[in-house]
C-alpha positions, 0 to 999 in steps of 0.5 A, spaced: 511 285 176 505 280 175 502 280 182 498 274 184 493 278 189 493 285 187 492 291 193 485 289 193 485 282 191 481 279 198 485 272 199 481 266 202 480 267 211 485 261 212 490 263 206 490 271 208 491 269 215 498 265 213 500 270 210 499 275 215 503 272 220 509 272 214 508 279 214 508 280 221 514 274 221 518 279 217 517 286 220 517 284 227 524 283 229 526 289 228 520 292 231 522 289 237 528 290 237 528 299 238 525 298 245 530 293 247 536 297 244 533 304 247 531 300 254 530 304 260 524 298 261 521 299 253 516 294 252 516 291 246 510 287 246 508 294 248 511 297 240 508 291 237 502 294 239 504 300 236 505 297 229 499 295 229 494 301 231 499 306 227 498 301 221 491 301 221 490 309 221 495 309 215 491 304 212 484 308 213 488 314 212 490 311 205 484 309 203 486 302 204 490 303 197 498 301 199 499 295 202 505 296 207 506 295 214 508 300 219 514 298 224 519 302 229 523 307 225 531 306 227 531 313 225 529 317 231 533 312 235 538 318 238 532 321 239 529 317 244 536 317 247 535 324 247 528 323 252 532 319 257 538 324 257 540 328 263 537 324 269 529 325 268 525 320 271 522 314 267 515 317 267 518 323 264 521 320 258 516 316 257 512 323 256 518 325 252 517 320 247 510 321 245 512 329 245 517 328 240 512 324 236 508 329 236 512 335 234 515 329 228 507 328 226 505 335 226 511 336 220 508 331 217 501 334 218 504 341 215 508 338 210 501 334 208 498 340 207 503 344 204 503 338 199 495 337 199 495 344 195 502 345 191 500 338 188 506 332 187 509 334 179 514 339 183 516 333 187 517 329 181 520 334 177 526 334 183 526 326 185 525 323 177 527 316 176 535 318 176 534 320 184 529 316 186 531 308 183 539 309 186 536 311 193 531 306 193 537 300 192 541 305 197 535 304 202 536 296 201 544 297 200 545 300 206 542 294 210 546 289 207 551 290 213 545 288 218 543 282 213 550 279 214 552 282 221 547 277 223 548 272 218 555 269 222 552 269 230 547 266 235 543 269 239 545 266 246 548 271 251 555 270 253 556 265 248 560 266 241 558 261 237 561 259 231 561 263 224 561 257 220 555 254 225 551 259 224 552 261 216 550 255 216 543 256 218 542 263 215 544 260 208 539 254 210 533 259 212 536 263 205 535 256 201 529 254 203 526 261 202 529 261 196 526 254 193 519 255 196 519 262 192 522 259 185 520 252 185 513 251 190 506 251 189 501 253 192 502 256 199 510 255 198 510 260 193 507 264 196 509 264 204 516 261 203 519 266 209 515 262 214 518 255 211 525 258 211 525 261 218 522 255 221 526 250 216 533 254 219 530 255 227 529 246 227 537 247 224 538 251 229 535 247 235 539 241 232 545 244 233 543 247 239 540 241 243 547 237 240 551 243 243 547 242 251 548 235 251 556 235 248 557 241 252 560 244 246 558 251 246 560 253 239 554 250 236 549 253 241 546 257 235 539 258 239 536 262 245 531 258 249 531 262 255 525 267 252 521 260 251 523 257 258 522 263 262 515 262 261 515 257 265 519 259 270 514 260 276 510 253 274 504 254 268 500 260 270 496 266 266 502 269 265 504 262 260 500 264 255 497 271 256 500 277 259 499 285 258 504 288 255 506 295 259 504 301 255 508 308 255 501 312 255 499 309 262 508 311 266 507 317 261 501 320 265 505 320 272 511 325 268 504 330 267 508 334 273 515 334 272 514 338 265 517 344 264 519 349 257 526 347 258 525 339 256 520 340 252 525 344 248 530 339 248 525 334 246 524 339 240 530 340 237 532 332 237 525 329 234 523 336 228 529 336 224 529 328 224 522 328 221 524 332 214 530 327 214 524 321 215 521 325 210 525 323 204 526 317 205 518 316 206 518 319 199 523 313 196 519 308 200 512 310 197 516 311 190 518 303 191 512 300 193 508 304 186 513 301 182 511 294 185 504 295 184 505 299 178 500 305 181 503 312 183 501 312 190 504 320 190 497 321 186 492 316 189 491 316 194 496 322 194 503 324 197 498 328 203 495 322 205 500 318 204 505 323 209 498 324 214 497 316 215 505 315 216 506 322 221 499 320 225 500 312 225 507 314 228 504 319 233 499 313 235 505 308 235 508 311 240 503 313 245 502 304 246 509 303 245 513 309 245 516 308 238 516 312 233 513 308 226 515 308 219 513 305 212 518 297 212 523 295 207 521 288 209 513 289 209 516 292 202 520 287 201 515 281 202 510 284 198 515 284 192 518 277 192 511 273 194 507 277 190 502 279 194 500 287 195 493 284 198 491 290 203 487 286 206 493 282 208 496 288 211 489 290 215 490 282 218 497 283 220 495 289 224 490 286 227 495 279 229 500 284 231 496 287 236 492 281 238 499 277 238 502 282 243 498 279 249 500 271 247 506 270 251 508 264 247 508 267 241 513 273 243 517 268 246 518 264 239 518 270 235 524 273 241 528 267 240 528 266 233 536 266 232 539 272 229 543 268 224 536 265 221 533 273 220 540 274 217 538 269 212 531 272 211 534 279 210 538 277 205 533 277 201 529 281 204 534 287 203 537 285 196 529 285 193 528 292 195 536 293 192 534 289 185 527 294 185 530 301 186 535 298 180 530 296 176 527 303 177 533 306 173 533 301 167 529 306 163 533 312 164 539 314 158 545 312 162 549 314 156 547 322 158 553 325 163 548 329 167 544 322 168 550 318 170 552 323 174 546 323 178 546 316 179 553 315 181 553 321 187 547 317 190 550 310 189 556 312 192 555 317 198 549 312 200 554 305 199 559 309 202 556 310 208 555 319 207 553 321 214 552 327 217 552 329 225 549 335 229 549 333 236 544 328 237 542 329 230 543 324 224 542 324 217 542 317 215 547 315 209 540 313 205 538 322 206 545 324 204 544 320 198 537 323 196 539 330 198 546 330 194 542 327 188 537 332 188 542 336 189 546 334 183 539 333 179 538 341 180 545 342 178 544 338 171 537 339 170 538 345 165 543 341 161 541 338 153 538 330 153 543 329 147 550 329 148 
């Protein structure tokens, strides 16, 4: 792939600041969305903060050599439950939740350690191209639900609106992303999200302003209550500027309440998911070398790559409780607009924790339709598909003992292989990966010619 800005390629100020917002853009509404869903009064202001300071160390940690952005891991979502479980008070879970991103971090540190003097080759050896290229297209293939999910609603609660309303401005947004990138000059080529989204939001403001003044709800497709609410008490300091609520400072007030039993119980629900999000943090970093043609497991190495991740994470969620992980639609973005800046990373980070102080801006971004997101994700999640297949592409399927391999992962993974113990999940991704190392071990001794 011909990247347009390479990772240390440094784009004009105003340049670098567009698309640093298209990266933010991308990333964020998933970042905001795993504090709303855990709730218990998470901030999500407060998890974007997160994302921006775990970001920054991964960049430091990485020597400033790959170019994606940090967001709240999903993964450890049943996790986090499991710090609110049983009744403990609010300050108590929130001590619970940067105590389990501790305990993930430090297997990250240990495994980093372990990979800093045993080296990479036994880990390529284990995950050549046969595993790792379907895994990747797993990780996009496994989102392609969420994509469309959303693609058909509004975002207005209480209010069905209509499918076909809303397919409506998803495929816009789609459209116009996908014209911007194909035919556009310039800054459309290179920002085609920010064109798609706000093409696909003034659609779904249309319809919605339509659907108020008619009294026909189905074609309600846009949520204006975030932006309103800014205004709810008159024009005040609060209208444009708020401090979001960090989990370190409700976390302090648990000091008291902790005992062995709990942290026990912390424990067993965030350590065993960290080596789950240990293999997908290896397809992740496979796919971005693949993008920027440069093995990142070798430079800047698979140790540091897993010490920025395993500490950003734990940096994460001490400002907004989240756990982080390496983004698909950071991944995504940089494939599709050809921008692998690093420099575009750094300004995001440092927007996102600007930005989580600026009320109408989260207002916006929190109003944005699920609908138009959908249409985003749509090529988001299909690009990061389309990469792990290109992986695949140099790799004889014509050998059984590569056809098999391949097939195991695709299907466990599109079939949605999912492993519970208690509050545990292995993602379809992880059973995917884990069943094609495990065929690959299987046939590895098996001849090249057939």
């Amino acid at each position: 792939m011909k990247l347009i800005y390479g990772v240390k390629d440094k784009p004009k100020f105003g340049q670098m600041i567009i698309f640093a917002i298209q990266q933010l853009l991308a990333i964020m509404t998933a970042t905001l969305v795993v504090p709303v869903i855990i709730g218990n009064g998470m901030s999500p202001a407060a998890a974007l903060v997160g994302a921006g300071v775990g970001t920054l160390f991964y960049v430091i940690c990485t020597k400033a050599k790959s170019p994606v952005f940090l967001g709240s891991s999903f993964a450890f979502i049943n996790s986090m439950f499991a710090a609110f479980a049983g009744g403990v008070s609010m300050s108590l879970g929130y001590l619970g939740l940067i105590i389990g991103a501790l305990f993930a971090g430090l297997i990250y540190v240990i495994i980093a350690i372990i990979v800093k003097f045993a080296g990479v080759n036994w880990i390529n050896k284990l995950m050549p191209a046969a595993v790792i290229g379907p895994t990747v297209a797993i990780i996009g293939l496994s989102l392609a639900g969420n994509a469309i999910g959303d693609l058909t609603k509004g975002s207005i609660p209480g209010v069905e609106a209509s499918p076909i309303i809303a397919v409506i401005c998803g495929l816009t947004t789609l459209f116009i992303t996908i014209a911007c990138s194909v035919y556009g000059k310039k800054y459309g080529k290179l920002i085609p999200f920010i064109f798609g989204i706000l093409g696909g939001y003034a659609l779904a403001l249309v319809y919605t302003l339509i659907g108020n003044a008619t009294g026909i709800d189905s074609i309600k497709i846009l949520n204006l209550e975030p932006i309103k609410a800014l205004f709810a008490d008159g024009i005040t300091i609060k209208t444009f500027f708020s401090v979001p609520d960090f989990t370190f400072l409700t976390a302090i007030k648990g000091v008291g309440e902790l005992n062995g039993a709990y942290i026990g119980t912390i424990a067993v629900a965030y350590i065993p998911v960290a080596f789950v999000v240990f293999a997908e943090h290896i397809a992740d970093h496979k796919n971005i070398s693949s993008i920027i043609e440069e093995d990142l497991l070798v430079e800047p190495g698979l140790h540091r790559t897993l010490l920025g991740d395993g500490i950003g994470s734990f940096l994460g969620s001490i400002f907004g409780g989240c756990p982080n992980t390496t983004y698909g639609e950071s991944v995504g973005c940089v494939a599709i607009t050809k921008n692998a800046s690093v420099y575009t990373i750094i300004t995001a980070a440092i927007m996102a924790i600007g930005i989580a102080f600026i009320s109408p801006f989260i207002a916006f971004v929190n109003s944005i339709p699920s609908c138009v997101m959908g249409g985003v994700c749509m090529a988001l999640y299909g690009f990061i598909a389309v990469s792990g297949l290109k992986m695949v592409q140099n790799v004889n399927l014509n050998l059984n003992k590569n056809l098999f391999v391949v097939s195991s992962i695709l299907i466990a993974g599109i079939g949605g292989l999912t492993l519970n113990f208690g509050q545990i999940t292995i993602t379809s991704v992880a059973c995917a990966l884990i069943l094609g190392i495990m065929v690959n071990v299987i046939v590895s001794k098996a001849s090249d010619e057939e």
